[in-house]
N, C-alpha and C positions, 0 to 999 in steps of 0.2 A: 047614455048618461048613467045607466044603474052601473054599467060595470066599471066607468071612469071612477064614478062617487065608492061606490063596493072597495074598488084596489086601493084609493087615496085611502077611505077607513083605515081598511089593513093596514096599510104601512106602518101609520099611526099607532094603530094596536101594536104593531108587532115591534117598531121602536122601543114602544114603552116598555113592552112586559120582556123582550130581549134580554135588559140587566137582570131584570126576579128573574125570571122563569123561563128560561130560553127554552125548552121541553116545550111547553104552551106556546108560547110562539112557534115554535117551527113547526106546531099539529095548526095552529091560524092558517099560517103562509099554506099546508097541503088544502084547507080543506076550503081556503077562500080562492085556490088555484083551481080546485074542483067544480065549484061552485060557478068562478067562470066559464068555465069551460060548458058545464050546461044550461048555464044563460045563453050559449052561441050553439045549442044544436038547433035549433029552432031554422036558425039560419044558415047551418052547414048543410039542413036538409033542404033546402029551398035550390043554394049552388050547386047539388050535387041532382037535383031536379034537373036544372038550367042545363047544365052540363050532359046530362042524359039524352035529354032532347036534343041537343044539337049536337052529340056524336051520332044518332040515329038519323037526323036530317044530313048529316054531311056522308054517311052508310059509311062509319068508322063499324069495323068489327068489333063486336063487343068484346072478342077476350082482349085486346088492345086497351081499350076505354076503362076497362075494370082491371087492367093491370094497372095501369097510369092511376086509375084513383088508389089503388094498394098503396104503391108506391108514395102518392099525395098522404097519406094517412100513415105509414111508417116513418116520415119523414116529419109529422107532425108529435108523432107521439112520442118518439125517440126523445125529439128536445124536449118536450113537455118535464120527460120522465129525468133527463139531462138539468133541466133547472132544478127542478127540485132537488138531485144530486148535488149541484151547485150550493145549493138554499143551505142544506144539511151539510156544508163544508167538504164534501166529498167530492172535491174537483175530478180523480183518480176515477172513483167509479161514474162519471158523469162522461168521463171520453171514452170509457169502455163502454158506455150506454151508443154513444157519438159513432163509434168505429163499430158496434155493432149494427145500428141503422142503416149504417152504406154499403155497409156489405150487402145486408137484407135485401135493396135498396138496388144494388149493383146484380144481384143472383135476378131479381124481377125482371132490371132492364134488359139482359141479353137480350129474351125472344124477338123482346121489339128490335132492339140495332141488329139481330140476325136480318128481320124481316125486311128492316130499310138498305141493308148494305146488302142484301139479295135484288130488291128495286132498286140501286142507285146502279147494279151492276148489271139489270137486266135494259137498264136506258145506254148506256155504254154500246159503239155498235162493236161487233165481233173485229179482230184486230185480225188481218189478211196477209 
């Protein structure tokens, strides 16, 4: 409910002061973005708890498990960093934000699709 109630504020705020002072607004809009964002570590540390345990209960290798969360957190902060391009009228550098993330994104995923297209082809039986 704080961060429902927090973003409806903002809007408001930043509606209003948009026509005066659009400069002030758009430092609103980052810093009540911010601001969300760590109202929810509290609980991004909790999932990433959950998630710990249960890659270690299922004997997931952990450079697996911590590649996968890399990848969950560039893929997180990319848009983050993307909307506020957006916010600031900068659609232009918000897709170069966009196309830099998946790259990032896509260089992390190799190991893993090496590692499953090495297992999907070690289940294969040898062709005689």
């Amino acid at each position: 409910m704080q961060i429902v109630g927090l973003g409806l504020i903002a809007t408001f705020l930043v509606v209003l002061l948009q026509e005066q002072k659009s400069n002030l607004a758009f430092l609103l809009t980052v810093f009540v973005g911010c601001t969300i964002f760590l109202l929810l570590v509290d609980q991004i540390s909790a999932i990433l708890a959950m998630l710990r345990k249960m890659a270690e209960g299922a004997h997931i290798q952990m450079v697996y498990f911590e590649t996968m969360l890399k990848i969950i957190g560039i893929a997180y902060i990319a848009e983050f960093a993307a909307q506020i391009s957006k916010d600031a009228g900068q659609g232009a550098i918000a897709a170069k934000i966009e196309l830099g993330g998946k790259i990032v994104i896509l260089a992390l995923a190799v190991p893993i699709l090496t590692a499953i297209i090495e297992a999907v082809i070690g289940l294969i039986p040898a062709a005689r």
